[in-house]
C-alpha positions as CSV (number, residue, x, y, z in Angstrom):
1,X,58.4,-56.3,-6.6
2,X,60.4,-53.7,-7.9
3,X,61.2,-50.3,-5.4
4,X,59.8,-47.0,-6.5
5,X,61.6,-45.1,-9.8
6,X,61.6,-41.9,-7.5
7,X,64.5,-41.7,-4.8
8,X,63.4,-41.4,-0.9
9,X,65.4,-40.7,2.0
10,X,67.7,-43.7,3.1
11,X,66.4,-45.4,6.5
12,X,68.4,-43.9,9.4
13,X,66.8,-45.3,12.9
14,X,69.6,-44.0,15.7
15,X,67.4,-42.3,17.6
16,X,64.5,-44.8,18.1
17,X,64.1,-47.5,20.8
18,X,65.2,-50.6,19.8
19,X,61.0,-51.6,18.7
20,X,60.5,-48.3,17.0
21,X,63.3,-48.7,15.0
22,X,62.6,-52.1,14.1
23,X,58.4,-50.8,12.9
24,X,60.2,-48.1,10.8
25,X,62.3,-50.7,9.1
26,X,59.5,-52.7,8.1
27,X,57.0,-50.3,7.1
28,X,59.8,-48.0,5.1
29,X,60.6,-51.5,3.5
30,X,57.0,-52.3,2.7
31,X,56.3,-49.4,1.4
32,X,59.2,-49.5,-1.2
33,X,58.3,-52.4,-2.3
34,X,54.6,-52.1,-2.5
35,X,53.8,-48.9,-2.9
36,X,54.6,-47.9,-6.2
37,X,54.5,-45.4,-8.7
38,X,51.2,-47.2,-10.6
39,X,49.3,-47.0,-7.5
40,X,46.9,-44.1,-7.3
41,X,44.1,-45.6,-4.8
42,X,45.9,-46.8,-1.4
43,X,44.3,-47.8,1.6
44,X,46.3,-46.6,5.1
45,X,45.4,-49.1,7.9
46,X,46.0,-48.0,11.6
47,X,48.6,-49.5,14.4
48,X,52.0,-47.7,16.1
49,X,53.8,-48.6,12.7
50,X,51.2,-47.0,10.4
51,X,52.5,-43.3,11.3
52,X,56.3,-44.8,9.2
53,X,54.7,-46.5,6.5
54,X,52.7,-42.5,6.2
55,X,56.0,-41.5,6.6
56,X,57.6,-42.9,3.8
57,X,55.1,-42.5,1.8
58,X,55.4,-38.5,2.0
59,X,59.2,-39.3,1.5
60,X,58.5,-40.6,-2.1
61,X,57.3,-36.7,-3.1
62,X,55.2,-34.4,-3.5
63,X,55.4,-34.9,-7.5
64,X,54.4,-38.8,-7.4
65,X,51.6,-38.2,-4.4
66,X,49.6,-35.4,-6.0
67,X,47.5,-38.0,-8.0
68,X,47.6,-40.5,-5.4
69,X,44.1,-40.8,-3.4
70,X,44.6,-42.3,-0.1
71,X,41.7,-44.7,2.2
72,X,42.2,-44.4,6.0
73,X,40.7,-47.4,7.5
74,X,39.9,-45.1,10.9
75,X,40.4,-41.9,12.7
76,X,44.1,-42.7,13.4
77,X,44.8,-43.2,9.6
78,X,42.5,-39.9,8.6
79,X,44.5,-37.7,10.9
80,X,47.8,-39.1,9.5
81,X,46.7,-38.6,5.9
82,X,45.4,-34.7,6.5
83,X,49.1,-34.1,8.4
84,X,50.7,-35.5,6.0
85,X,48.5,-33.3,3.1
86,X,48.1,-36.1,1.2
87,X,45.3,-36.1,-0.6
88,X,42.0,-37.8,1.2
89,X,39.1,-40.1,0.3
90,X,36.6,-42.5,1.4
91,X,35.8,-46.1,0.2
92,X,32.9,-45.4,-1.0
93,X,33.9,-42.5,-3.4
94,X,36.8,-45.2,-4.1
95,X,35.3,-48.5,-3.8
96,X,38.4,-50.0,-6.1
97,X,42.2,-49.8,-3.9
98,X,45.0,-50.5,-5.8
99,X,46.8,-51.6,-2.3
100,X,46.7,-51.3,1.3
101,X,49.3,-51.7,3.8
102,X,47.9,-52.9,7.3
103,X,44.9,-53.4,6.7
104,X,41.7,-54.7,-0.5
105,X,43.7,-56.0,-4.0
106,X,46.6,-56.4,-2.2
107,X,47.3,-56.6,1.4
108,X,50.4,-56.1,3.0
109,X,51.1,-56.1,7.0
110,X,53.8,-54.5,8.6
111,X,55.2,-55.0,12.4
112,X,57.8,-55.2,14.8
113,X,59.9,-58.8,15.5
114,X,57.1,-59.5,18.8
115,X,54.4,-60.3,16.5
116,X,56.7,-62.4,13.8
117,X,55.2,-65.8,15.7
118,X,54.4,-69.4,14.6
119,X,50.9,-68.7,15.6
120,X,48.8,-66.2,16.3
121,X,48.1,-65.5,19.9
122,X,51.9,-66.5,20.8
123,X,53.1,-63.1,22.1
124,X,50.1,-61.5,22.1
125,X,47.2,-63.4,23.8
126,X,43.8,-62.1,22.8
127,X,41.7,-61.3,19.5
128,X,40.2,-58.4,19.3
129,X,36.4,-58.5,18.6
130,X,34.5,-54.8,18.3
131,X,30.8,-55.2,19.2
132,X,27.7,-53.0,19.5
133,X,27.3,-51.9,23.4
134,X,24.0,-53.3,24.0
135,X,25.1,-57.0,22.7
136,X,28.6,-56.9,24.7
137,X,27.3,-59.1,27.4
138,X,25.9,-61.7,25.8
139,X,28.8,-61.9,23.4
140,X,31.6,-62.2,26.5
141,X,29.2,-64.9,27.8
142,X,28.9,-66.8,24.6
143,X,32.7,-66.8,23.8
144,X,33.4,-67.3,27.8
145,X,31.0,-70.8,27.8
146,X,30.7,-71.5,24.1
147,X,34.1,-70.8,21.3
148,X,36.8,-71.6,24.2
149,X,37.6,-68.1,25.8
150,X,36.8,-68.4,29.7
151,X,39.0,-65.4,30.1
152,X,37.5,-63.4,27.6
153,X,36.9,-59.7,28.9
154,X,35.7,-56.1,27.8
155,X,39.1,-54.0,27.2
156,X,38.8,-51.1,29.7
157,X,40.4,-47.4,29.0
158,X,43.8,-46.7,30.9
159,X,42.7,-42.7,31.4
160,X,39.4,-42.8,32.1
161,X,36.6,-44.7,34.0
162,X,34.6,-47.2,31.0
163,X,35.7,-49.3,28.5
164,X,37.1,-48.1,24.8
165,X,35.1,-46.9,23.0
166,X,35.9,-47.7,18.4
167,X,35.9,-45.1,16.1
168,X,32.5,-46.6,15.2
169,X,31.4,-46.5,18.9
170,X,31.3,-49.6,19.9
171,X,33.2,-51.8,22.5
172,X,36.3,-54.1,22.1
173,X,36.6,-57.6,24.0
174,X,39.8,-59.4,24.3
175,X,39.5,-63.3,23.9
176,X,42.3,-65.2,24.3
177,X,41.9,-68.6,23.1
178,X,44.2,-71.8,23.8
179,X,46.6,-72.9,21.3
180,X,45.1,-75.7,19.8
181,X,42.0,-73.5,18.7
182,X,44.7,-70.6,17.3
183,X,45.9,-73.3,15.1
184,X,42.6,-72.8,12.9
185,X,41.9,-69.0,12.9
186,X,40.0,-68.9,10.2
187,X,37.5,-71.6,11.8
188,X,37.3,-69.6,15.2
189,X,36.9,-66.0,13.2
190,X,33.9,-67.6,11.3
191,X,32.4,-69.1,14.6
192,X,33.0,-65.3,16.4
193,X,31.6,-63.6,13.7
194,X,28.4,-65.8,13.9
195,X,27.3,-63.9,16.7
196,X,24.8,-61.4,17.3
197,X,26.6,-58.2,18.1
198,X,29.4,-59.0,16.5
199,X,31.2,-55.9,13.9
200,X,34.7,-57.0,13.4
201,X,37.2,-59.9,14.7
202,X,40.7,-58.9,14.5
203,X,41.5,-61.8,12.2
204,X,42.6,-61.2,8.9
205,X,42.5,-64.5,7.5
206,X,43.2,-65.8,3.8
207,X,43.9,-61.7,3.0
208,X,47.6,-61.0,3.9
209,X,49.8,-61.0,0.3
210,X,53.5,-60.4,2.6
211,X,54.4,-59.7,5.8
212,X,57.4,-57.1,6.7
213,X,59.1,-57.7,10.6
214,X,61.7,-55.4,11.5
215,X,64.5,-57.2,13.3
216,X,66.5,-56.0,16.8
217,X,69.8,-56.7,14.5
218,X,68.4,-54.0,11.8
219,X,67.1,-56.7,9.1
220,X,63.7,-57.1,7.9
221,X,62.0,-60.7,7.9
222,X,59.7,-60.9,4.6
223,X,57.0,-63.4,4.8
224,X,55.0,-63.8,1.7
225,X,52.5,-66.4,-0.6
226,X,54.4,-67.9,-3.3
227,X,52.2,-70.5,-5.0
228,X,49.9,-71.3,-1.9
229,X,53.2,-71.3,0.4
230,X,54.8,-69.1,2.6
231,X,58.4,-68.4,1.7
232,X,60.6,-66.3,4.3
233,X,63.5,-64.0,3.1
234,X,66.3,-61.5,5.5
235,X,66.4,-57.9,4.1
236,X,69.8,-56.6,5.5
237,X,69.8,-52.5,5.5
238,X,73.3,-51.6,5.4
């Protein structure tokens, strides 16, 4: 992949926290190489990193957005998109995206160096499954004595009383699940979605084209498909 023709500001992180600056690294790096001037139709995912990659993107100009149409994929996404005055749509006026980062033709994920992990599950235990409120209990108890998860449980709001609530207003379960079943995500995100209830298992699997890490040391680790293999690759930033 070729970066952008037009010229953006050069990545200065000084006065981030060591994690913040290495999400800015890796979303300002995935978005010059994958968010180029061909795309019109992106797709803006959600996540603490999307507000950089939305970031960048405005740093690539006015001239080269104004024909650019941009899918949030939530109401964290749609905010950052109308701040940004970026021109907004919907997926069903734009059923056709060019590329999305986070979250489509081309899908690239962007993160700090916690979640660059032999496995999924490693650093962070639990899969996040959104469900309708009136199934959530017999979904914790099939995934508690059925799929592997004794520990699954509904994710409760930090500032006020009841669980989260989606932007689609339903509830999220954590279920961890044991290493030897995280070896085979795609088998346990067919199994979860199988239920009744069931919206959406945070499990992307079989969809991600690269992967962009952003380093403590101020590198970028680039994990992408080459010929049905992953191949790894060190961006330095100077």
């Amino acid at each position: 992949m070729i970066a952008p023709t037009t010229p953006v500001a050069p990545i200065t992180t000084t006065s981030l926290s060591v994690i913040e600056q290495a999400k800015r690294l890796a979303a300002y790096t995935a978005v010059d190489r994958h968010i180029l001037p061909e795309h019109k139709i992106i797709g803006i995912g959600s996540g603490s990193t999307v507000p950089y990659v939305v970031e960048r993107i405005v740093q690539q100009g006015a001239e080269l957005n104004k024909d650019r149409v941009f899918i949030p994929t939530g109401f964290q996404s749609k905010e950052l998109i109308v701040m940004s005055k970026l021109n907004l749509g919907d997926v069903d006026q734009f059923p056709t995206i060019d590329v999305t980062i986070d979250g489509a033709d081309e899908f690239i994920l962007v993160a700090d160096y916690r979640k660059n992990a032999e496995y999924l599950g490693t650093n962070f235990p639990g899969v996040p499954i959104e469900v309708v409120p009136f199934a959530y209990a017999k979904v914790l108890q099939n995934l508690q004595h059925r799929l592997g998860s004794p520990n699954a449980m509904l994710r409760m709001a930090k500032s006020k009383a009841g669980p989260v609530v989606s932007d689609n207003g339903n509830f999220i379960i954590d279920a961890p699940f044991p290493l030897d079943i995280m070896k085979n995500p795609y088998d346990i995100m067919a199994r979860i979605k199988m239920l009744t209830g069931v919206v959406e298992v945070g499990l992307f699997c079989h969809m991600a084209q690269a992967a962009y890490f952003g380093n403590q040391d101020g590198s970028v680790t680039v994990k992408r498909l080459a010929d049905a293999k992953v191949v790894e690759e060190v961006i330095s930033h100077p």
